[in-house]
N, C-alpha and C positions, 0 to 999 in steps of 0.2 A: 336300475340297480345293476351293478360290474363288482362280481365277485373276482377276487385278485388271490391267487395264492402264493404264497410267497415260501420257495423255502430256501433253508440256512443249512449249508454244512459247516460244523464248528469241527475241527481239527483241534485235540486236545495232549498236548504231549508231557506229560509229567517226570518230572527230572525222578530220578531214582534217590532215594532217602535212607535207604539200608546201609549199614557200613559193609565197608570191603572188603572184611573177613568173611562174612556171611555169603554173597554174590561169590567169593572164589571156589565154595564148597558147593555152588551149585552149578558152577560152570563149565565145562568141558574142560581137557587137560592142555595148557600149553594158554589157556586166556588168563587176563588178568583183571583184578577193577581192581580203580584209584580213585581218590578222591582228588578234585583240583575247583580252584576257581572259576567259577560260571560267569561267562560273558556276560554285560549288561549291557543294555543300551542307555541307559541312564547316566547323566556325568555324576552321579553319586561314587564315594570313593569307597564304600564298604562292598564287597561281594561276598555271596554266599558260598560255602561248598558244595559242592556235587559229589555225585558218586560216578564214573564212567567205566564202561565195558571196554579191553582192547581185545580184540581177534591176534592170535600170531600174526597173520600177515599185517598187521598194524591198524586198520580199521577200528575208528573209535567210536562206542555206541553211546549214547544218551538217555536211553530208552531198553526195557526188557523187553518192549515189545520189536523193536527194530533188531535185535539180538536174534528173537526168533523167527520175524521172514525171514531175516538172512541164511539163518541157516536150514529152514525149512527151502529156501529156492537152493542151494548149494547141495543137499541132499538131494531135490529131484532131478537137479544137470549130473550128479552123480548117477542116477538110477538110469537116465536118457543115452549116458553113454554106454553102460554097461548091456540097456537096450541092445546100442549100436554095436557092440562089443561080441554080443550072441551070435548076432544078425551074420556078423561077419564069420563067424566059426561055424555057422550053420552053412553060411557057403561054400568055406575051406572045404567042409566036411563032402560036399556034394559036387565034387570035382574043379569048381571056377570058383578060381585065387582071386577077392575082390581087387587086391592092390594091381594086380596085372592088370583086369578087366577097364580097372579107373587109366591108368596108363595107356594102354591102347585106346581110350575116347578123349585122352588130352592130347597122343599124339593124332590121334583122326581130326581133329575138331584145329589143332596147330595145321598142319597141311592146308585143308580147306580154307583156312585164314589167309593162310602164305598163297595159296591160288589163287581167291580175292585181291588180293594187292595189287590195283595198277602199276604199281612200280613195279612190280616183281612179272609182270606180267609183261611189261615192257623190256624188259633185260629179256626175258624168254626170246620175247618174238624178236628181236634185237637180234643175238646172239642164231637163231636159227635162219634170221636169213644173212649172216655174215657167214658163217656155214657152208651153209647152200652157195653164196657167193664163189667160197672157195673152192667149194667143190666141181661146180663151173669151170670153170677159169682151171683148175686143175683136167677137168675132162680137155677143155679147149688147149691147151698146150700138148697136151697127148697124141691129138686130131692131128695138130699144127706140125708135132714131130714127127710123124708117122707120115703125110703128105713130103715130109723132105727128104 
């Protein structure tokens, strides 16, 4: 005997059935809901209406429930920045300017890169013994005038 256990996540998403005066009175300032025709996958030629959420920046919801992750995740990257936002005034405040400090490790971290570079590496070494070349060749004309 082989006990099997089987489980099912059912995903249940329920079209919103309120009219759209009611959902605007409960919405934040600048949203809207509409009602429009609901997609079907059936070649049946009657559709039902809906009720949908639109966000100002255009995002349209289906769901009260998708309304509110949305804005519960939009509230806590609000809360994350303003974290980040302390963070940085609590530095200001303690003499080192974050923005300088970030600067100074993108130009440190840029150089290191640019010394990495064979090619850059090759033009160096290049260019210093064309240099040195000259400067030879300068000494030896010197030597050569000075002998005449």
């Amino acid at each position: 005997n082989i006990n099997t256990v089987f489980t099912i996540n059912i995903n249940i998403t329920m079209t919103i059935l309120t009219s759209p005066s009611f959902l605007t009175s409960l919405l934040p300032p600048n949203w809207r809901a509409f009602t429009a025709h609901s997609p079907t996958t059936t070649t049946t030629t009657s559709r039902n209406m809906c009720t949908y959420i639109l966000s100002p920046e255009g995002r349209r919801f289906g769901t009260v429930e998708a309304v509110t992750i949305y804005l519960t995740e939009l509230i806590e990257a609000k809360e994350r920045q303003e974290k980040v936002g302390n963070m940085e005034i609590i530095r200001q405040k303690n003499g080192v300017s974050v923005i300088d400090e970030e600067r100074e490790k993108v130009a440190r971290k840029k150089k290191k890169m640019s010394d990495r570079n064979p090619l850059r590496n090759m033009l160096k070494r290049t260019l210093k013994r064309n240099c040195l070349k000259k400067k030879s060749l300068t000494k030896q004309l010197k030597k050569q005038k000075k002998r005449h």
